[in-house]
mmCIF file of the N, C-alpha and C atoms, coordinates in Angstrom:
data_MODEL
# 
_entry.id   MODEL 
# 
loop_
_atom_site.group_PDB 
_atom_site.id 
_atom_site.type_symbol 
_atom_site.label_atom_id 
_atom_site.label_alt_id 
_atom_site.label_comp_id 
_atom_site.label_asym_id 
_atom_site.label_entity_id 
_atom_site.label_seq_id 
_atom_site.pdbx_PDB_ins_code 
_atom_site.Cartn_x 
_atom_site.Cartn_y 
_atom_site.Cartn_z 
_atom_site.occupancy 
_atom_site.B_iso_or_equiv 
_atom_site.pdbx_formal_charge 
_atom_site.auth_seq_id 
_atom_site.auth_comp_id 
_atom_site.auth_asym_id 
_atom_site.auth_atom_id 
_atom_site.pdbx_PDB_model_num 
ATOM 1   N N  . UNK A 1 1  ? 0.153   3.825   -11.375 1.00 0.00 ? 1  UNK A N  1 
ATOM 2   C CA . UNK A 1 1  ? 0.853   3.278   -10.239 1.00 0.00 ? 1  UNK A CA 1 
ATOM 3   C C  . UNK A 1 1  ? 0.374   4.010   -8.989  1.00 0.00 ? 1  UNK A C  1 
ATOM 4   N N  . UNK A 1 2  ? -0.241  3.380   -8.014  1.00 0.00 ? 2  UNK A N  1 
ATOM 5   C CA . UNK A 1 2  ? -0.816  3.526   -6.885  1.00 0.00 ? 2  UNK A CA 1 
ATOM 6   C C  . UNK A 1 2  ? -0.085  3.082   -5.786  1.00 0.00 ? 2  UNK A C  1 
ATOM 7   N N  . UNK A 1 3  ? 0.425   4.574   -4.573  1.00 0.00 ? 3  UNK A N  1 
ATOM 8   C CA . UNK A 1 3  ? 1.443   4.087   -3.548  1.00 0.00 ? 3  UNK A CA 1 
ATOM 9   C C  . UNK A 1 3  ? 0.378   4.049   -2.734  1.00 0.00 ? 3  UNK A C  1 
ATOM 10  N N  . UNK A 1 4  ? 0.363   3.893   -1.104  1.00 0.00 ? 4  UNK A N  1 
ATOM 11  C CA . UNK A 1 4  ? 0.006   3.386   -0.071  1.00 0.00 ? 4  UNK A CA 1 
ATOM 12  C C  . UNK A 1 4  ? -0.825  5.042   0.171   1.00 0.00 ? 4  UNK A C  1 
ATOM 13  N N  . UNK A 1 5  ? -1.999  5.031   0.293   1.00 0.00 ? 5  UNK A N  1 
ATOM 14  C CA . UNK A 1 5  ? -3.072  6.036   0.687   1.00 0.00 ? 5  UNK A CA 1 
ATOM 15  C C  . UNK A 1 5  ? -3.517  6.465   -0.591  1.00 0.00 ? 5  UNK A C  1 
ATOM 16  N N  . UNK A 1 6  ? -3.530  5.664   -1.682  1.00 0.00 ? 6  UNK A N  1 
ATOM 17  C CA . UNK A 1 6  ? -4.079  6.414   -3.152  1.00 0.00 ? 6  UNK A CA 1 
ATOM 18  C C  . UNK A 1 6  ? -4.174  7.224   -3.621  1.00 0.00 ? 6  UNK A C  1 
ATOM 19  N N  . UNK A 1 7  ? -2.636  7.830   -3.348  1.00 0.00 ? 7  UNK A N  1 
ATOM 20  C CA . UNK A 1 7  ? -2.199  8.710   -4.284  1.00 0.00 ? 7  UNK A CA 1 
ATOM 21  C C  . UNK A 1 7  ? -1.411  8.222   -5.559  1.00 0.00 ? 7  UNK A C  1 
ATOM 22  N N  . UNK A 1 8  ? -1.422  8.904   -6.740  1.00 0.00 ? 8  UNK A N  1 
ATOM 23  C CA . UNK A 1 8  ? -0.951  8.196   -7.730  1.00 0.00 ? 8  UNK A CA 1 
ATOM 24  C C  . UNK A 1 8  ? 0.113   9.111   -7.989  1.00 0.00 ? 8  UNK A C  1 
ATOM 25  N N  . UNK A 1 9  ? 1.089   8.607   -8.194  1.00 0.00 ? 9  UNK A N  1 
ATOM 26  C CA . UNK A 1 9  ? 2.560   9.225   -7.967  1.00 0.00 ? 9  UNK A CA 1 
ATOM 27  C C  . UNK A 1 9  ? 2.926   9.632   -9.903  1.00 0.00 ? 9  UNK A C  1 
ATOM 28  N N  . UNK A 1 10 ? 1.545   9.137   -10.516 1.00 0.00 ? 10 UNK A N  1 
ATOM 29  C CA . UNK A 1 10 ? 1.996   9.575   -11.776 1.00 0.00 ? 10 UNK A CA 1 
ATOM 30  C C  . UNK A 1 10 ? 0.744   10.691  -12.257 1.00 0.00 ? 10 UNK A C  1 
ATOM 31  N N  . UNK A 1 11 ? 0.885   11.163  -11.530 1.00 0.00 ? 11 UNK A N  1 
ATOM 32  C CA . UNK A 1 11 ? -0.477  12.259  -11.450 1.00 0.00 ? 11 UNK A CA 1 
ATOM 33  C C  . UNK A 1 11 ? -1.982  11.784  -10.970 1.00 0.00 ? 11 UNK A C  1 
ATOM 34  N N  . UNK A 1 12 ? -2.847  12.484  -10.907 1.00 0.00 ? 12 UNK A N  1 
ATOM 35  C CA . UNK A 1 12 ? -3.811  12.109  -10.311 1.00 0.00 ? 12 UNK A CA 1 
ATOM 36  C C  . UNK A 1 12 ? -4.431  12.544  -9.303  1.00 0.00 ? 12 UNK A C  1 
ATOM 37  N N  . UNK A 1 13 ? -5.244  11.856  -8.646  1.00 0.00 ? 13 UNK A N  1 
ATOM 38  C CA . UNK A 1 13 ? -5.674  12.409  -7.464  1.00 0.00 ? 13 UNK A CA 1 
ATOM 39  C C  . UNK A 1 13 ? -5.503  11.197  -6.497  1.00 0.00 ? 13 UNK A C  1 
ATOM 40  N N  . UNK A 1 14 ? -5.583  11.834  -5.121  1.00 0.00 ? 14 UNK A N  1 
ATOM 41  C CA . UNK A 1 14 ? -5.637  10.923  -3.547  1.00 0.00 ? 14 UNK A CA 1 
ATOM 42  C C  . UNK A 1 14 ? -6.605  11.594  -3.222  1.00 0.00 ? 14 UNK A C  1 
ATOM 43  N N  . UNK A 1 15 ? -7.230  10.716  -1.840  1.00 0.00 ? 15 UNK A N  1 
ATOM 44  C CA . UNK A 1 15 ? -7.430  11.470  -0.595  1.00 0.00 ? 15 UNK A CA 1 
ATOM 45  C C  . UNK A 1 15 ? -6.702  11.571  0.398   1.00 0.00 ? 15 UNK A C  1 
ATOM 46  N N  . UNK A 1 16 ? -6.596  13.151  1.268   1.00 0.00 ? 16 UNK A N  1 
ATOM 47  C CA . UNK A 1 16 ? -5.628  12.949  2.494   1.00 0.00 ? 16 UNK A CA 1 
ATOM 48  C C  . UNK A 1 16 ? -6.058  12.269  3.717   1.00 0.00 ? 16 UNK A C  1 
ATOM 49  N N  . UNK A 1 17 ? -7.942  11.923  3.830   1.00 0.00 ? 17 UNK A N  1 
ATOM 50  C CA . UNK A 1 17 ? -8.033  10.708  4.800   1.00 0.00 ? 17 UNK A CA 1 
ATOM 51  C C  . UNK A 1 17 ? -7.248  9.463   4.300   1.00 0.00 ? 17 UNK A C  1 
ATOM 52  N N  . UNK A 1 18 ? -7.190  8.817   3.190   1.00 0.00 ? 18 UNK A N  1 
ATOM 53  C CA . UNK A 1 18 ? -6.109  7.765   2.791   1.00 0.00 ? 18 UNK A CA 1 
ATOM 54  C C  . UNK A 1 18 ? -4.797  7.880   3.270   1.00 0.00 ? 18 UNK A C  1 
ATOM 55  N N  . UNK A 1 19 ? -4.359  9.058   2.607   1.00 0.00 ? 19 UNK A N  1 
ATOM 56  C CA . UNK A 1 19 ? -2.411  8.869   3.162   1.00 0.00 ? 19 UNK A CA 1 
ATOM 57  C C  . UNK A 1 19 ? -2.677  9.048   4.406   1.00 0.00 ? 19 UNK A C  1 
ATOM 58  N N  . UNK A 1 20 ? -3.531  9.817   5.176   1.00 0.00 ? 20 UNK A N  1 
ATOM 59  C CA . UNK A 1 20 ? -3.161  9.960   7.157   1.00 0.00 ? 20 UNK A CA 1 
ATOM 60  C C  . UNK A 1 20 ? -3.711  8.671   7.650   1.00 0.00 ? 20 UNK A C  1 
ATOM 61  N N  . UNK A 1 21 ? -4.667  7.342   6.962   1.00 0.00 ? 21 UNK A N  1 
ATOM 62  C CA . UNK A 1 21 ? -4.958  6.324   7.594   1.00 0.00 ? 21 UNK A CA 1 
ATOM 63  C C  . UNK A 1 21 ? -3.506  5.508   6.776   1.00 0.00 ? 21 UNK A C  1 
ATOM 64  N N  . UNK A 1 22 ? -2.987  5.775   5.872   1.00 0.00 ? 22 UNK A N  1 
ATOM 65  C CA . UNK A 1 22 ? -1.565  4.608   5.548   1.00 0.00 ? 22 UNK A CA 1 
ATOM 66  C C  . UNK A 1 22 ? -0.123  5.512   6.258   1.00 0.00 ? 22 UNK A C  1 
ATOM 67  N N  . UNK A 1 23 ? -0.096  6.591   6.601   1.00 0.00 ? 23 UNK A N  1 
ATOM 68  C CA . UNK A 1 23 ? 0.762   6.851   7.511   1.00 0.00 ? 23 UNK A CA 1 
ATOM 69  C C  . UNK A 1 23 ? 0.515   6.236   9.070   1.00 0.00 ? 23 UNK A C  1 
ATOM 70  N N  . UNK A 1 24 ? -0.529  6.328   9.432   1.00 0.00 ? 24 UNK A N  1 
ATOM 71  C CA . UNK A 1 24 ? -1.139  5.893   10.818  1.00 0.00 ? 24 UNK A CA 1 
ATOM 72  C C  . UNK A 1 24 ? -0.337  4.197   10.751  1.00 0.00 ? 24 UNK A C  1 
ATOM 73  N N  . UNK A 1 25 ? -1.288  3.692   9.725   1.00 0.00 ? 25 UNK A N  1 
ATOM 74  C CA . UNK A 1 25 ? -0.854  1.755   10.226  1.00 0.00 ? 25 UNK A CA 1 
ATOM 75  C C  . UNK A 1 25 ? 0.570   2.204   9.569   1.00 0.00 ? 25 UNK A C  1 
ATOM 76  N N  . UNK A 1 26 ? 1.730   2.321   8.885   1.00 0.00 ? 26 UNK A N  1 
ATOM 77  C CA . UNK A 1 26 ? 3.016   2.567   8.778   1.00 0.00 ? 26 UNK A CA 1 
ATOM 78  C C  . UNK A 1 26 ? 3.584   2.420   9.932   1.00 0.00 ? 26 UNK A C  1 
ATOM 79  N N  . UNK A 1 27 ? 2.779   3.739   11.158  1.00 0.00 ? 27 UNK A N  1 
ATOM 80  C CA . UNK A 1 27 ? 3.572   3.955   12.178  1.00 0.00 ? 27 UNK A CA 1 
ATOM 81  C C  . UNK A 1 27 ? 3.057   2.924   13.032  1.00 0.00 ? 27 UNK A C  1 
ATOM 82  N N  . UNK A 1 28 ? 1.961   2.405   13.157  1.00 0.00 ? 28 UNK A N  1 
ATOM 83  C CA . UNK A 1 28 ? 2.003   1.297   14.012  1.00 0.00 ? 28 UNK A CA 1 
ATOM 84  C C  . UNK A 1 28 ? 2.246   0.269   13.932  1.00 0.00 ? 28 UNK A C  1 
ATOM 85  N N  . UNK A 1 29 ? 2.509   -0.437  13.024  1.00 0.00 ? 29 UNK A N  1 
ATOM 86  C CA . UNK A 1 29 ? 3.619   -1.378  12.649  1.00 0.00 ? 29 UNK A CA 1 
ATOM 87  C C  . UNK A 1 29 ? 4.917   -1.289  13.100  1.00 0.00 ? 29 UNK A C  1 
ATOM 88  N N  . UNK A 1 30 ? 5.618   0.087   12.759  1.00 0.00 ? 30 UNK A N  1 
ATOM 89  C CA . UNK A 1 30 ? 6.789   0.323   13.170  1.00 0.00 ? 30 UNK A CA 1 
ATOM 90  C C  . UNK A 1 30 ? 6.955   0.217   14.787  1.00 0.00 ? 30 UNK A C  1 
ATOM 91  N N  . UNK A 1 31 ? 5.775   1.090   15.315  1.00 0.00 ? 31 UNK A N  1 
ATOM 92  C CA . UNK A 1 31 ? 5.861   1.029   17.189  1.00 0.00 ? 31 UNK A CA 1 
ATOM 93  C C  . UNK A 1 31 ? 5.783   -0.316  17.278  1.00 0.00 ? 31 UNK A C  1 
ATOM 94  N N  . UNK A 1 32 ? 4.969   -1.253  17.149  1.00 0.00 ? 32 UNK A N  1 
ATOM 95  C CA . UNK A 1 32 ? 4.506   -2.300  17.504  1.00 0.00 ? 32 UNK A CA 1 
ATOM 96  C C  . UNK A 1 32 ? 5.671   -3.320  17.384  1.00 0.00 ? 32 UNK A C  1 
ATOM 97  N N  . UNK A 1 33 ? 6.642   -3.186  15.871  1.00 0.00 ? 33 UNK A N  1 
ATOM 98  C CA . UNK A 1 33 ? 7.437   -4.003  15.960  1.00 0.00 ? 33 UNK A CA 1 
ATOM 99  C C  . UNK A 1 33 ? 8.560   -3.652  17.029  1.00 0.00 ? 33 UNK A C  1 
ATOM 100 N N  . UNK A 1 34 ? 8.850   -2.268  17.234  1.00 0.00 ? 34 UNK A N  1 
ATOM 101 C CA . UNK A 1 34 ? 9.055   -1.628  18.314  1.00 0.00 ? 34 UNK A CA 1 
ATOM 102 C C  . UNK A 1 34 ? 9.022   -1.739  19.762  1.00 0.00 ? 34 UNK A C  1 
ATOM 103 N N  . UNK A 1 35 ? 7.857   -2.058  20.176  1.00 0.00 ? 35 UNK A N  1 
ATOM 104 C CA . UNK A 1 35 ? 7.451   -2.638  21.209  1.00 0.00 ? 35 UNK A CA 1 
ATOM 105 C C  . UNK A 1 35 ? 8.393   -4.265  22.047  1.00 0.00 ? 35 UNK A C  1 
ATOM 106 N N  . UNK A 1 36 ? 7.949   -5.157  20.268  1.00 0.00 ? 36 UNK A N  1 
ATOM 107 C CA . UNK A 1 36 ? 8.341   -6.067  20.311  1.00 0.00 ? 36 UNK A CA 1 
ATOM 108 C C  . UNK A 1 36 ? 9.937   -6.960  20.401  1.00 0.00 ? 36 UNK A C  1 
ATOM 109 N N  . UNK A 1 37 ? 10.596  -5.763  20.018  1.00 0.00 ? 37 UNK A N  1 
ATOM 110 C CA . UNK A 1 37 ? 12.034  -5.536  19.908  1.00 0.00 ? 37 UNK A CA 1 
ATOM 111 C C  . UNK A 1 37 ? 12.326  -6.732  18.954  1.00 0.00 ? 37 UNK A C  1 
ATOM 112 N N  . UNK A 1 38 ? 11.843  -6.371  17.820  1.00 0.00 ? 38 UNK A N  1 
ATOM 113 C CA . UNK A 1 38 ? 11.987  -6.618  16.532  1.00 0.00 ? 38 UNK A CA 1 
ATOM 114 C C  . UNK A 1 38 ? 13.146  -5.726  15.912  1.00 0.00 ? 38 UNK A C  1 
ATOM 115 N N  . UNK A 1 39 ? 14.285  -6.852  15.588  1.00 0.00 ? 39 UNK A N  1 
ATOM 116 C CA . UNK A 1 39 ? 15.614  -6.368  15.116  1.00 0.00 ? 39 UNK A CA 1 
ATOM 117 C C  . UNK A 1 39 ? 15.256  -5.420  13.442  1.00 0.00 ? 39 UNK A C  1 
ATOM 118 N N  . UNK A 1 40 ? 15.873  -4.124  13.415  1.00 0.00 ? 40 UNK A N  1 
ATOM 119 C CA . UNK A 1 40 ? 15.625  -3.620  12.679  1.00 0.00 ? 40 UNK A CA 1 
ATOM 120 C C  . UNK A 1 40 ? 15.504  -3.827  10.796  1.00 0.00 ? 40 UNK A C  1 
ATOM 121 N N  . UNK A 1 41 ? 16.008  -4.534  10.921  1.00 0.00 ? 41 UNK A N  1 
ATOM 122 C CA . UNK A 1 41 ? 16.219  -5.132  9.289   1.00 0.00 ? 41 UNK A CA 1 
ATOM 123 C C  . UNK A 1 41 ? 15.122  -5.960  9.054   1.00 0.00 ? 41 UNK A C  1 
ATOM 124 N N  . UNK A 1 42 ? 14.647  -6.751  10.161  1.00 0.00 ? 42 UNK A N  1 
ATOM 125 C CA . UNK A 1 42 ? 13.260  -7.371  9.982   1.00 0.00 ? 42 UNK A CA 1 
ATOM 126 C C  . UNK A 1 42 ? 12.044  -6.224  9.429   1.00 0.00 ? 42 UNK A C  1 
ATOM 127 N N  . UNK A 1 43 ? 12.214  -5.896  10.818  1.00 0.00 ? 43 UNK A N  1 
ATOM 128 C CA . UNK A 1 43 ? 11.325  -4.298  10.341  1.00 0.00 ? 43 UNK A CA 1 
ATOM 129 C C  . UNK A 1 43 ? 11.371  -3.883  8.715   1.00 0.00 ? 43 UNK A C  1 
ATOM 130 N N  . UNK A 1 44 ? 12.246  -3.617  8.261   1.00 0.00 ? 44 UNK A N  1 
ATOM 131 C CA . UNK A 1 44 ? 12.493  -2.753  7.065   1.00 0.00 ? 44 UNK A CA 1 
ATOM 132 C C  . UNK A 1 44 ? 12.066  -4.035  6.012   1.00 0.00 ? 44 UNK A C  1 
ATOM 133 N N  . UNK A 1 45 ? 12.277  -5.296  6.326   1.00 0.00 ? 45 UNK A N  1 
ATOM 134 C CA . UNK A 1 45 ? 11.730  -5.975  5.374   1.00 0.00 ? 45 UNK A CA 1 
ATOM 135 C C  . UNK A 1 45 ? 10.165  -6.225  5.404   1.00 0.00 ? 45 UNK A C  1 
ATOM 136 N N  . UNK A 1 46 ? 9.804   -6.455  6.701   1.00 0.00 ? 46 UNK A N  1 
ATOM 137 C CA . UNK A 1 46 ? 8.403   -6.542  6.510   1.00 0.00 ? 46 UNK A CA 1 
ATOM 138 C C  . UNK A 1 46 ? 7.478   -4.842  6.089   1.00 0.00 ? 46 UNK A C  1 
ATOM 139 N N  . UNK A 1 47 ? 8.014   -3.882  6.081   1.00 0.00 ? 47 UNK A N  1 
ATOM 140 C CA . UNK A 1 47 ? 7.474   -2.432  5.660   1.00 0.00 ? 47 UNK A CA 1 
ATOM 141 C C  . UNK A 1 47 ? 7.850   -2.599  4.053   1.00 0.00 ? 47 UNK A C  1 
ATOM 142 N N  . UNK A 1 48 ? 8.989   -2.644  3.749   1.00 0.00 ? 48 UNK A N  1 
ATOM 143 C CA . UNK A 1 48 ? 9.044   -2.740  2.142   1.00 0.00 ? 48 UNK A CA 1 
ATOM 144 C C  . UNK A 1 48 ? 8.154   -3.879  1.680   1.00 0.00 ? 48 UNK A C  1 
ATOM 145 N N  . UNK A 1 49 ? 8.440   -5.080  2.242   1.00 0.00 ? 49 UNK A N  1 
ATOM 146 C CA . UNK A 1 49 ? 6.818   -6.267  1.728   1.00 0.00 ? 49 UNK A CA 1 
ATOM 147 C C  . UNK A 1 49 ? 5.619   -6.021  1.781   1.00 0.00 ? 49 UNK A C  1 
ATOM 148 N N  . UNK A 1 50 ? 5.262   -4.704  3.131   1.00 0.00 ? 50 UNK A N  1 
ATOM 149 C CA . UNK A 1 50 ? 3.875   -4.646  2.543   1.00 0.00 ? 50 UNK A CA 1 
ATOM 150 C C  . UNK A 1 50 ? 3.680   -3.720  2.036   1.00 0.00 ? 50 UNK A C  1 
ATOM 151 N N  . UNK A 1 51 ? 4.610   -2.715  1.445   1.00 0.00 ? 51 UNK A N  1 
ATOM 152 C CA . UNK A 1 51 ? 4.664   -1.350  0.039   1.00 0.00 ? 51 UNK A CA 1 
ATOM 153 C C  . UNK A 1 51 ? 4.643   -1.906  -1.049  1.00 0.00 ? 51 UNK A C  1 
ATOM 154 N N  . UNK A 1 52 ? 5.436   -2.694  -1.537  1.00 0.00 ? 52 UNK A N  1 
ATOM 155 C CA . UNK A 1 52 ? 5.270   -3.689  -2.357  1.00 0.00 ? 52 UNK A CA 1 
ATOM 156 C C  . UNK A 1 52 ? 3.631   -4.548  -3.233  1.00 0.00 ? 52 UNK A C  1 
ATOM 157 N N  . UNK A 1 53 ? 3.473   -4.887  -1.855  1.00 0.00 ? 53 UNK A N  1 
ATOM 158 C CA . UNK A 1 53 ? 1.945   -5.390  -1.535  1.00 0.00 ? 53 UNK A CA 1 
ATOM 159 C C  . UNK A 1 53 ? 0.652   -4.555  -2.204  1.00 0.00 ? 53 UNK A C  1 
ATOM 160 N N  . UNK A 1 54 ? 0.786   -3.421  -1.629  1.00 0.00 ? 54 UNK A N  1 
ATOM 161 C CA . UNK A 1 54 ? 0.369   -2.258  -1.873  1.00 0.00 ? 54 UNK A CA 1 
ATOM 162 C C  . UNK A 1 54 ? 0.394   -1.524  -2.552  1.00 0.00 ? 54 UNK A C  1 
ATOM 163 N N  . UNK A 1 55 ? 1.482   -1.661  -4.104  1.00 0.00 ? 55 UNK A N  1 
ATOM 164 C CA . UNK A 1 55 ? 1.606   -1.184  -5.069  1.00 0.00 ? 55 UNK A CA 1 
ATOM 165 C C  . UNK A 1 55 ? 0.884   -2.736  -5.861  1.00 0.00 ? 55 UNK A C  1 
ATOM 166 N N  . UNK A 1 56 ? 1.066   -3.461  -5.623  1.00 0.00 ? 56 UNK A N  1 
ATOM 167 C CA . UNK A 1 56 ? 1.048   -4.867  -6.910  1.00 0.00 ? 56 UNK A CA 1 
ATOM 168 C C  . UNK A 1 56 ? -0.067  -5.030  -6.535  1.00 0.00 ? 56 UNK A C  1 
ATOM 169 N N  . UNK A 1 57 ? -1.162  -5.320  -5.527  1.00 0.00 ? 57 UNK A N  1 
ATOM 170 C CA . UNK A 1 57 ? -2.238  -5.603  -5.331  1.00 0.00 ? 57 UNK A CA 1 
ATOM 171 C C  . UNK A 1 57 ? -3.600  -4.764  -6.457  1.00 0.00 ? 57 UNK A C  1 
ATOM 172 N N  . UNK A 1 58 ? -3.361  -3.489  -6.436  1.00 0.00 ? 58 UNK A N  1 
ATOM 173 C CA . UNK A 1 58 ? -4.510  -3.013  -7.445  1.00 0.00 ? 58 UNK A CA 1 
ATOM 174 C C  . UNK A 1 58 ? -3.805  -3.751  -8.809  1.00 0.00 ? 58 UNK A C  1 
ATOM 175 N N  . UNK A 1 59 ? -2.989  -3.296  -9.267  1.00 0.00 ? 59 UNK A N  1 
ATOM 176 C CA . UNK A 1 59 ? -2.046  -4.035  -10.022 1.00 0.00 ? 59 UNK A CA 1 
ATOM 177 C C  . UNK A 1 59 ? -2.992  -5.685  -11.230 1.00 0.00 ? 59 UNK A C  1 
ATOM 178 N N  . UNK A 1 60 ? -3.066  -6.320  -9.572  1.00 0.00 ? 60 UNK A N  1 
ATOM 179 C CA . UNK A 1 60 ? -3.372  -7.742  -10.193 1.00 0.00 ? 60 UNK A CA 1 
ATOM 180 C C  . UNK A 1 60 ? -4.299  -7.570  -10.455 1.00 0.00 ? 60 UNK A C  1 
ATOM 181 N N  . UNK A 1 61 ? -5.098  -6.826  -9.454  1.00 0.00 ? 61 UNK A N  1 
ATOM 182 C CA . UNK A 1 61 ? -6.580  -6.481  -9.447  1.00 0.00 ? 61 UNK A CA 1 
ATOM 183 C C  . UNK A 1 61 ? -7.376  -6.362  -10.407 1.00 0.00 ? 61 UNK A C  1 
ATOM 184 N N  . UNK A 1 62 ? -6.398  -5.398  -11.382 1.00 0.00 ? 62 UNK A N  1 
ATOM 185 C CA . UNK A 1 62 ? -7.148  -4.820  -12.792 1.00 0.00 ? 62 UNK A CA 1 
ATOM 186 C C  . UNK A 1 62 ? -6.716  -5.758  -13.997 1.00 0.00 ? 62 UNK A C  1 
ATOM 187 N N  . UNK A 1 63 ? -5.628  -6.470  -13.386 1.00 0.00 ? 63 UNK A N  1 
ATOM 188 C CA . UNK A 1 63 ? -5.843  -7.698  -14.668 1.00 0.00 ? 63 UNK A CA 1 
ATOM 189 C C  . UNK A 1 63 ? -6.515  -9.039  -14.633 1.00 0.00 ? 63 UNK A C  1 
ATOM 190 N N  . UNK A 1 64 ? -6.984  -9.306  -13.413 1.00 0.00 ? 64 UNK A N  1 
ATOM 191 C CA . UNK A 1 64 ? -7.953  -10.221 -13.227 1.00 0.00 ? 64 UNK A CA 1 
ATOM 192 C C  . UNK A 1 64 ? -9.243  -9.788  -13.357 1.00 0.00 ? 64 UNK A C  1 
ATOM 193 N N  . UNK A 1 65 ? -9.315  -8.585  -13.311 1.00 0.00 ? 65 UNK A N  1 
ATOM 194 C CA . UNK A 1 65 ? -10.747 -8.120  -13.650 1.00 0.00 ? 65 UNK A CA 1 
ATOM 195 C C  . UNK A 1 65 ? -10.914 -8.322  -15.575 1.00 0.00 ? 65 UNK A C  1 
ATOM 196 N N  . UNK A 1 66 ? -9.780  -7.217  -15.904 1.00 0.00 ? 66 UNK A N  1 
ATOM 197 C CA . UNK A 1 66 ? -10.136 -7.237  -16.967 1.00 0.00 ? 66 UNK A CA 1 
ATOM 198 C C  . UNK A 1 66 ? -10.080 -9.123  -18.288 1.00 0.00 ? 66 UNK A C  1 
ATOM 199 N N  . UNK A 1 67 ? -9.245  -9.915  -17.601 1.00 0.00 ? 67 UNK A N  1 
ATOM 200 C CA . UNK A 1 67 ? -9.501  -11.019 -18.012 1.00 0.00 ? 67 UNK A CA 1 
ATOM 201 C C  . UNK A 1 67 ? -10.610 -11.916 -17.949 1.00 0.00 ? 67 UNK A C  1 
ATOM 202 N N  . UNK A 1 68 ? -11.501 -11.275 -16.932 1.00 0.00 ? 68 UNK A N  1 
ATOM 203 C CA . UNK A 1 68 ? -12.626 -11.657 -16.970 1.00 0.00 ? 68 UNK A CA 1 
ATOM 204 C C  . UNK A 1 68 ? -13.738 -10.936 -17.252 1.00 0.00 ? 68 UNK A C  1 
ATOM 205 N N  . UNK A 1 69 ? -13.084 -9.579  -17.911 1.00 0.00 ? 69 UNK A N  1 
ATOM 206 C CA . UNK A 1 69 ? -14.233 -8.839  -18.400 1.00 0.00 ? 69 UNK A CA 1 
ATOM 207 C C  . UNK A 1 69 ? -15.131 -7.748  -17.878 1.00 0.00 ? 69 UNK A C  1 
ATOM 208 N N  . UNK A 1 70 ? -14.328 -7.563  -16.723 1.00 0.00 ? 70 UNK A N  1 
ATOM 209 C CA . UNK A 1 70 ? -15.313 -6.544  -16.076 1.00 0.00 ? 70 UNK A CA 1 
ATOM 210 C C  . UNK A 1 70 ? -14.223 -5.376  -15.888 1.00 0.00 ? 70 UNK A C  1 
ATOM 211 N N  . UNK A 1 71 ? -14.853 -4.207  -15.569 1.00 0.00 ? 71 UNK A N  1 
ATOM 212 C CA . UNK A 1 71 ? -14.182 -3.171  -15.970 1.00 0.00 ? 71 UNK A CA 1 
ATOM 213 C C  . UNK A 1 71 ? -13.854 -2.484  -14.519 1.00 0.00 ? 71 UNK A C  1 
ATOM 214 N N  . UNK A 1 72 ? -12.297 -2.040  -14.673 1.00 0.00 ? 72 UNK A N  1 
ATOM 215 C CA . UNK A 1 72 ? -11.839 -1.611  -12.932 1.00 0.00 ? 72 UNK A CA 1 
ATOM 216 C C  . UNK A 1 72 ? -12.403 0.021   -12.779 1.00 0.00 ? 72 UNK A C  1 
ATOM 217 N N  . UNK A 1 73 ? -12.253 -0.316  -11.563 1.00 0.00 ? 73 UNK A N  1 
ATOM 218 C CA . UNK A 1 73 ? -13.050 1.450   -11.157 1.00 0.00 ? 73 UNK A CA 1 
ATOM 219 C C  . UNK A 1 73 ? -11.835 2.249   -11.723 1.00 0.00 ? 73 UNK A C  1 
ATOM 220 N N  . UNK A 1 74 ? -10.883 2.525   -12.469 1.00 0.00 ? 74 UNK A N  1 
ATOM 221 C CA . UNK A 1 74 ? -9.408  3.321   -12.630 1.00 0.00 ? 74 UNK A CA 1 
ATOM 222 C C  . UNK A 1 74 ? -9.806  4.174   -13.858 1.00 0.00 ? 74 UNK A C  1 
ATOM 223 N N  . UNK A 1 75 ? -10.619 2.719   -14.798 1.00 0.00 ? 75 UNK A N  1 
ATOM 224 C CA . UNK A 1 75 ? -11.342 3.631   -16.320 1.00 0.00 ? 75 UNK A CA 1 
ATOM 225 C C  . UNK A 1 75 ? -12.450 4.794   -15.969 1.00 0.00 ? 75 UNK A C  1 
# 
């Protein structure tokens, strides 16, 4: 299980250029919706949708790979 900057929260390794470029867009999303005076609950839904995103995406990744046979960079 892979959170947002590829760290793997079940051991493993990251890089800290990853988490400081997924903290970076985090926070600019947040300013931006910010900016926009985007009611807060919006906010919190569109940040949990794209954590979400961001966990399930390698996710599919490696089972569409492996259904077709090719092998994910994870092995």
């Amino acid at each position: 299980m892979v959170v947002l900057g590829g760290v793997n929260i079940l051991g493993g390794s990251g890089t800290i250029p990853g988490v400081v470029i997924a903290a970076f867009v985090m926070g600019l999303v947040t300013f931006g919706f910010g900016l926009l005076n985007v009611p807060g609950i919006v906010q919190s839904i569109f940040i949990g949708s794209l954590l979400i995103g961001a966990i399930a995406l390698p996710i599919v990744a490696g089972k569409i790979a492996r259904r077709w046979g090719r092998r994910t960079l994870s092995r």
